[in-house]
C-alpha positions in Angstrom: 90.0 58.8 86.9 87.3 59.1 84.6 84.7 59.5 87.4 86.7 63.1 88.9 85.9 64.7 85.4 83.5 67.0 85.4 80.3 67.2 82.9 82.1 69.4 80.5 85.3 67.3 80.6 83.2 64.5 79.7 81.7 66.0 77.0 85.2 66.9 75.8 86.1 63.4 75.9 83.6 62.0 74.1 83.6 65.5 71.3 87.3 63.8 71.2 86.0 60.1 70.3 83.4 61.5 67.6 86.7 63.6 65.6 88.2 60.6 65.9 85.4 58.9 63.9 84.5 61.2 61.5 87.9 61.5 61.0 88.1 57.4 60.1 91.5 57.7 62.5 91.9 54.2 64.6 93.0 55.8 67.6 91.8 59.1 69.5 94.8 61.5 69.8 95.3 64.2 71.2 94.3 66.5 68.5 91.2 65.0 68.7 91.1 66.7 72.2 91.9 69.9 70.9 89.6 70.0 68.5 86.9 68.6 71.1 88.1 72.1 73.1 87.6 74.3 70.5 83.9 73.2 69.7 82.8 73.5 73.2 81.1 76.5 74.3 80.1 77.2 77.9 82.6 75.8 80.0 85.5 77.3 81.8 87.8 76.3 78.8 85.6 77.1 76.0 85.8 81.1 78.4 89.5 81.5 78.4 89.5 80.6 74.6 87.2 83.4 73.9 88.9 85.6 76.4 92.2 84.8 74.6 91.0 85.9 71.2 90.7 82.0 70.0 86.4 81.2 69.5 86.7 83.9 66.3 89.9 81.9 64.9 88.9 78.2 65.2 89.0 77.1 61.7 92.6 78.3 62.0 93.1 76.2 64.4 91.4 73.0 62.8 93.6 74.0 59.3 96.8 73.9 61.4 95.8 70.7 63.0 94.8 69.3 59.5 98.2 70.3 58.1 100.4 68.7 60.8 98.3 65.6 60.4 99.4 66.2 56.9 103.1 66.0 57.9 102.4 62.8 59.7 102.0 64.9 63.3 105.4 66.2 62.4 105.4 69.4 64.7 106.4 72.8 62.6 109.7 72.9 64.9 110.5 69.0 63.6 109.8 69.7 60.1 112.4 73.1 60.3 114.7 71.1 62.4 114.7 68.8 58.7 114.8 71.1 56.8 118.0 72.0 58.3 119.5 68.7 57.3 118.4 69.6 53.6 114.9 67.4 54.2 111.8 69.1 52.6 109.0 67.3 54.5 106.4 69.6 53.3 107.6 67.9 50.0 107.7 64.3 50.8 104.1 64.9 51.6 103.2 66.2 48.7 105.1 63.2 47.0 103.5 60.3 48.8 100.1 62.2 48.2 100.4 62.4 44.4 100.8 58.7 44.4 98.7 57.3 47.3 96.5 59.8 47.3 95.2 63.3 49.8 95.9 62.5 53.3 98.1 59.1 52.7 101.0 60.9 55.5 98.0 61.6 58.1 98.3 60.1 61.3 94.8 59.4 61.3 95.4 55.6 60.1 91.9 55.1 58.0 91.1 52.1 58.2 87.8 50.4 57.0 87.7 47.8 59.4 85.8 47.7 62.4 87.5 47.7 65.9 86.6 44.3 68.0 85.7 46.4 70.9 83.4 48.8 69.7 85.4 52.2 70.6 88.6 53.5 69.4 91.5 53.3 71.4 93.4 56.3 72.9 96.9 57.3 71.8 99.8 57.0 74.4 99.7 60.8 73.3 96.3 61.6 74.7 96.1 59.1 77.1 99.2 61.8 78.9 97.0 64.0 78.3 94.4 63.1 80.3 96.8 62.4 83.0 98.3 65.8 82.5 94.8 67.3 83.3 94.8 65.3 86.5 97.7 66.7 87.6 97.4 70.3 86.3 93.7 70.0 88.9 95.7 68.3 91.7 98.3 71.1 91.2 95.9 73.4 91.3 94.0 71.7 94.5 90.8 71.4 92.4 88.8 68.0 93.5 87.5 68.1 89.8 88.9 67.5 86.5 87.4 70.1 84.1 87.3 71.2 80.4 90.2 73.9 81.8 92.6 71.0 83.2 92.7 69.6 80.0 93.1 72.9 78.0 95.8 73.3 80.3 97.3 70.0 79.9 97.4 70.4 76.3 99.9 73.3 76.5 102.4 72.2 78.8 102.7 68.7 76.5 104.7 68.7 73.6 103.2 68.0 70.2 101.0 69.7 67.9 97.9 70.6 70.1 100.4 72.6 72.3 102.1 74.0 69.3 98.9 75.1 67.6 97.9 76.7 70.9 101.2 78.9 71.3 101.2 79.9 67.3 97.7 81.2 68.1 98.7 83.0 71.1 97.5 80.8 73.8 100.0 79.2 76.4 100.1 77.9 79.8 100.8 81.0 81.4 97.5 82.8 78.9 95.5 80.0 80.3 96.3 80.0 83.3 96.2 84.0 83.9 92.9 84.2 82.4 91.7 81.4 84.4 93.2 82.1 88.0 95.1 85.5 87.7 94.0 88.8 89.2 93.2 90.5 85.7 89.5 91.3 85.0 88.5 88.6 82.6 88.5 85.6 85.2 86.6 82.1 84.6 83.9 81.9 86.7 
């Protein structure tokens, strides 16, 4: 599949593996892909994030990445849906962190070890995600995967990357207007 992606899909991949390790996190997630998205510039996806409003508010979107990471990738839905039940999971965090220390509820995994392969692993999570973008391109009849498919991808998938999307305005149907719709500001 890797071989239909398109130079700046690629690049998002790999912009995915380095978060990943600067990160320390075992595994590349797909948060790790959204954050690879929002660094980009000059692809169609890094276009309909700037045409949506979303290249001025990127270190809002890496602070509400960092915090679900904090709730142990806990979406904001999950952690009200426990709060219901009388569970303060914003709290529990801060617990475990006052005794094992800032980050200890990430989902990151830090680990000092080395991996026996040379390359960190993707999550079942972003491994959908990649396969998402296939379909969202085959859906679209595009031969290509691009940096756009897996923008797109990201929305329609539950977790956090979708959910930080839609609390900064930027959904499927956003995406998907800006990039194939009639209005003016159209990827090229």
């Amino acid at each position: 599949m890797f071989e239909r992606f398109t130079k700046d899909a690629r690049a998002v991949v790999k912009g995915a593996v380095e978060h990943a390790e600067k990160a320390g996190a075992r595994h590349v997630d797909a948060d790790h892909l959204l954050l690879a998205l929002i660094d980009r510039e000059g692809g169609r996806g890094s276009f309909a994030l700037a045409a949506l409003g979303l290249a001025e508010r990127r270190d809002s979107v890496r602070a509400a990445v960092g915090r679900a990471r904090r709730r142990a990738g806990l979406t904001q839905a999950e952690t009200d849906a426990l709060a219901g039940l009388g569970i303060d999971a914003t709290e529990i965090a801060a617990r475990v962190e006052d005794v094992h220390g800032p980050g200890a509820m990430s989902r990151d995994g830090r680990s000092a070890g080395r991996w026996r392969s040379g390359h960190r692993p993707f999550t079942r999570e972003a491994k959908d995600a990649l396969t998402s973008a296939l379909r969202v391109a085959t859906d679209r009849h595009d031969r290509r995967i691009g940096d756009e498919h897996l923008l797109l991808a990201l929305t329609v998938r539950p977790g956090i990357p979708a959910e930080v999307l839609a609390d900064h305005g930027v959904t499927y149907e956003s995406l998907a207007r800006v990039l194939y719709g009639d209005g003016e500001a159209r990827a090229g």
